[in-house]
C-alpha positions as CSV (number, residue, x, y, z in Angstrom):
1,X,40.3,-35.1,38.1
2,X,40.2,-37.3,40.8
3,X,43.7,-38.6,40.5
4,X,44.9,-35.1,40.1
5,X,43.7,-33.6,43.3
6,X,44.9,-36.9,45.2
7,X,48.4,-35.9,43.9
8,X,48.1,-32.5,44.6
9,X,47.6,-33.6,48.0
10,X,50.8,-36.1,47.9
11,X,52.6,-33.2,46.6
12,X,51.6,-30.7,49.6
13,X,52.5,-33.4,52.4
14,X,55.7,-34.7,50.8
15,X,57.1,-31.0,50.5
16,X,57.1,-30.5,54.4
17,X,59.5,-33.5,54.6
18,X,57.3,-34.4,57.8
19,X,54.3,-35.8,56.3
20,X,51.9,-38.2,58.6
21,X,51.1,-40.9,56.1
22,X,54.6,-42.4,53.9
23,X,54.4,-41.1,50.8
24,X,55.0,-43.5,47.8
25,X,57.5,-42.7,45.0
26,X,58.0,-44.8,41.9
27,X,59.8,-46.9,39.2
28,X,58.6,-46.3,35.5
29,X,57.5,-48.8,33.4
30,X,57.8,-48.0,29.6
31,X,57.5,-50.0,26.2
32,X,59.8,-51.1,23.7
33,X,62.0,-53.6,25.3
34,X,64.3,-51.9,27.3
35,X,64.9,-53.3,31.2
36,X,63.3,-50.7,32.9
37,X,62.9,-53.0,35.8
38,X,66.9,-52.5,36.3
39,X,68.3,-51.3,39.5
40,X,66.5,-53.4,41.5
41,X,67.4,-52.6,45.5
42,X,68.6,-48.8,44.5
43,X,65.3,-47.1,45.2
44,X,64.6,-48.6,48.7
45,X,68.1,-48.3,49.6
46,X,67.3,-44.2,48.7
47,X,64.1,-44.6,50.6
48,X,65.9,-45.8,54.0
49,X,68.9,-43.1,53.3
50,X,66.6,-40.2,53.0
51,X,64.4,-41.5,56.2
52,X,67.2,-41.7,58.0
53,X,69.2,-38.6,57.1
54,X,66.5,-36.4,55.4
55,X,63.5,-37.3,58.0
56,X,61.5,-38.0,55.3
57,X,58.3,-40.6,55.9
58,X,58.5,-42.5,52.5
59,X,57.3,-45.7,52.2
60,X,59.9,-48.4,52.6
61,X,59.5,-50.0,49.2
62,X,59.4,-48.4,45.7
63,X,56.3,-49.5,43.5
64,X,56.0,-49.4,39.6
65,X,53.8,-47.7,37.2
66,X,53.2,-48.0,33.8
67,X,53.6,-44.6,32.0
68,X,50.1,-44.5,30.4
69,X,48.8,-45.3,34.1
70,X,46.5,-42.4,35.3
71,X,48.4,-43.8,38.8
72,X,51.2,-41.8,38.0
73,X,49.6,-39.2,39.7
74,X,49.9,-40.9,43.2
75,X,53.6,-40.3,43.0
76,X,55.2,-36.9,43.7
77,X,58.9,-38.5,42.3
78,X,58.9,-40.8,39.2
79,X,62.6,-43.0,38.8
80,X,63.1,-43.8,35.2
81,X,66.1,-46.4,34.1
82,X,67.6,-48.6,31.9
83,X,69.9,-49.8,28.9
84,X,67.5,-49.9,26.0
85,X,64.9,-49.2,24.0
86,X,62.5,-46.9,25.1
87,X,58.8,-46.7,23.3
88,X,56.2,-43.8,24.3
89,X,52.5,-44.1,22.7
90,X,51.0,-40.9,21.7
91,X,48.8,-41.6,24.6
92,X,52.0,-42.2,27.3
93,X,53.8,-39.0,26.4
94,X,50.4,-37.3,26.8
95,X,49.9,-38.9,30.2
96,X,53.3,-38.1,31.2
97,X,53.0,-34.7,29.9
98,X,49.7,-34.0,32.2
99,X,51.6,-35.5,35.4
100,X,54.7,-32.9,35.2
101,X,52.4,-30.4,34.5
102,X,50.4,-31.2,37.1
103,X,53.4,-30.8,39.5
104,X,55.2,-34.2,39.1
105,X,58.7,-34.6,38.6
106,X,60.7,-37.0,36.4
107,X,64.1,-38.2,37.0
108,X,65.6,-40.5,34.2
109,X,68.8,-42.4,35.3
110,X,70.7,-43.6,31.9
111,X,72.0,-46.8,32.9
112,X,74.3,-47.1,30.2
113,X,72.7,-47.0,26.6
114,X,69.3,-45.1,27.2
115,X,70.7,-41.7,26.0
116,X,69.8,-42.2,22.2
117,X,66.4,-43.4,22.6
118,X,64.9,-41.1,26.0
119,X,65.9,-38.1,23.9
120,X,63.8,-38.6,21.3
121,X,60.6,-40.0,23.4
122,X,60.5,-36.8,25.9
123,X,60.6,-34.7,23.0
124,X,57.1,-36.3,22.0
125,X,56.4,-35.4,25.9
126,X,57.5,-31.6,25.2
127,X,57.9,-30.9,21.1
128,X,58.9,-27.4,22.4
129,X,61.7,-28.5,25.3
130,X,64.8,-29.0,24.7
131,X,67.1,-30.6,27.5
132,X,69.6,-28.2,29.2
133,X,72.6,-29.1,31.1
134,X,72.2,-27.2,34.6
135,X,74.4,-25.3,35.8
136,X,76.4,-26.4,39.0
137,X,75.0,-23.9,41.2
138,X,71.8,-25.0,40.6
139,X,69.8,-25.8,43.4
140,X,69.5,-29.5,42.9
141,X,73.1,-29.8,43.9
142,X,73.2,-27.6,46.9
143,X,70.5,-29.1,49.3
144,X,71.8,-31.0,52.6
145,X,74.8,-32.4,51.0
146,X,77.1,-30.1,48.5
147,X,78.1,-30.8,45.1
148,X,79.8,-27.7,43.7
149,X,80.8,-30.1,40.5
150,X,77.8,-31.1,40.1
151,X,77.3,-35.0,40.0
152,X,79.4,-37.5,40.9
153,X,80.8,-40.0,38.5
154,X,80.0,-43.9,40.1
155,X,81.1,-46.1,37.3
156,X,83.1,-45.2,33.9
157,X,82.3,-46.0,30.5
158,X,83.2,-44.1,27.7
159,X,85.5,-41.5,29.6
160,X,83.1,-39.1,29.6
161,X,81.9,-36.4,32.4
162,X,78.9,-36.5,35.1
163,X,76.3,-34.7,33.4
164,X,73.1,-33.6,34.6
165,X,70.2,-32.1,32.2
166,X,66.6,-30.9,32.7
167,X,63.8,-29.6,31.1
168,X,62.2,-26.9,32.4
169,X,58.7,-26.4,31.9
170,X,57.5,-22.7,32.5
171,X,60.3,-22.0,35.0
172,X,59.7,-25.5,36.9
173,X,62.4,-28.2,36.5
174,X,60.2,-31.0,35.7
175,X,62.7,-33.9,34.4
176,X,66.1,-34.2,35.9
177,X,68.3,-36.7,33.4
178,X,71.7,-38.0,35.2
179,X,73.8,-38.6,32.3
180,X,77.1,-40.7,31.9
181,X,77.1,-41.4,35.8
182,X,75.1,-44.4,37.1
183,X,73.9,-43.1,40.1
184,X,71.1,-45.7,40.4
185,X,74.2,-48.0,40.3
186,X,75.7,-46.7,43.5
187,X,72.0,-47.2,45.0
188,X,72.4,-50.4,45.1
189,X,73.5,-52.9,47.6
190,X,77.2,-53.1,48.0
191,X,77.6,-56.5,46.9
192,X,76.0,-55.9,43.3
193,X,79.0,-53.7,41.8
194,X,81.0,-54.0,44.8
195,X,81.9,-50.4,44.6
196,X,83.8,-48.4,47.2
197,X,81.8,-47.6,50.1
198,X,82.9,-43.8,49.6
199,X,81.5,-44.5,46.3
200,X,77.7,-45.4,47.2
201,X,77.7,-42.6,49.8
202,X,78.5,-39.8,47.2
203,X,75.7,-41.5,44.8
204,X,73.1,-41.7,48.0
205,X,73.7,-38.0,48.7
206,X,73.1,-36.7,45.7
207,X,69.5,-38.8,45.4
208,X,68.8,-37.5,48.8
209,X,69.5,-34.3,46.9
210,X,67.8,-35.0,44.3
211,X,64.6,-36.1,46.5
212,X,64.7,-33.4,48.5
213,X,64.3,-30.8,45.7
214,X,61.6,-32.7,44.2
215,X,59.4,-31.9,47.9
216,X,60.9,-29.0,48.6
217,X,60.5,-27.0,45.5
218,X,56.5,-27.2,46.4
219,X,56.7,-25.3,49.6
């Protein structure tokens, strides 16, 4: 109960986007083989964008938590990603389960390849959600920066569209899935993909976006 209240807590001072203390967000670690440890320099790249332009007071540098970790609940903003395979114990989806209930939010990046296996793991998370694509007036892509197409495309792969899903849990968005789009990828530092500056802005936008609905949603 402990851990709860402490991120109950997080959760209240993150959503005024003016908290005193930096607030921590999070990389997910998960079993079954798959390099959730990808993306390296995206999240503190999103950290410094949203302190600068969102005058938020994160903490500088992303940490990582293991899904079964009753830690979890020190993060208001989980950042899930990867290529691979993706395992969840009985005892991880519960976990994870408790933490969006409890007010946490979940965004899953697919980095290319995750699709086919996160599907099938959140549904032992929620047996009764199914993800839905949202629509593109949803909130998520109309805070600071507009996206009236919803999100933007960073790097191609199979031809396919931006999508972005969710699963909403009792009215609450509580996992936001950015499909077919490697956002994470146009977090990075410039020199990894050398993509077009243009490029990395649109991605770091849409995080900020994405960040800024997780805190703001709580106020």
């Amino acid at each position: 109960m402990k851990k709860i209240i402490t991120f109950a807590l997080l959760i209240m001072l993150s959503g005024t986007l003016q908290a005193q203390s930096k607030v921590k967000i999070a990389k997910l670690k998960y079993n079954g083989g798959g390099d959730w440890y990808g993306n390296k320099t995206a999240l503190p790249n999103l950290i410094n964008f949203c302190n600068k332009n969102l005058n938020t007071n994160l903490h500088a540098e992303d940490e990582h938590v293991e899904v079964g970790s009753p830690d979890i609940f020190l993060y208001p903003y989980l950042y899930m990603t990867g290529h691979g395979n993706v395992v969840f114990s009985d005892s991880d989806a519960q976990n994870l389960r408790k933490y969006l209930e409890a007010g946490g939010f979940l965004h899953i990046d697919d980095n290319y390849g995750l699709d086919q296996f996160i599907r099938l793991e959140m549904k032992k998370v929620f047996p009764e959600l199914e993800f839905v694509e949202l629509p593109f007036d949803h909130p998520i892509y109309h805070q600071k920066y507009d996206f009236p197409n919803g999100l933007p495309k960073v790097h191609e792969h199979d031809g396919k569209p931006s999508q972005g899903f969710g699963l909403v849990y009792k009215g609450r968005l509580v996992c936001f899935y950015s499909y077919e789009c490697d956002l994470g990828n146009g977090w990075e530092d410039q020199a990894i993909y050398n993509d077009p500056e243009e490029k990395r802005q649109e991605a770091l936008k849409m995080g900020a976006n994405i960040i800024s609905y997780c805190f703001t949603q709580y106020q």
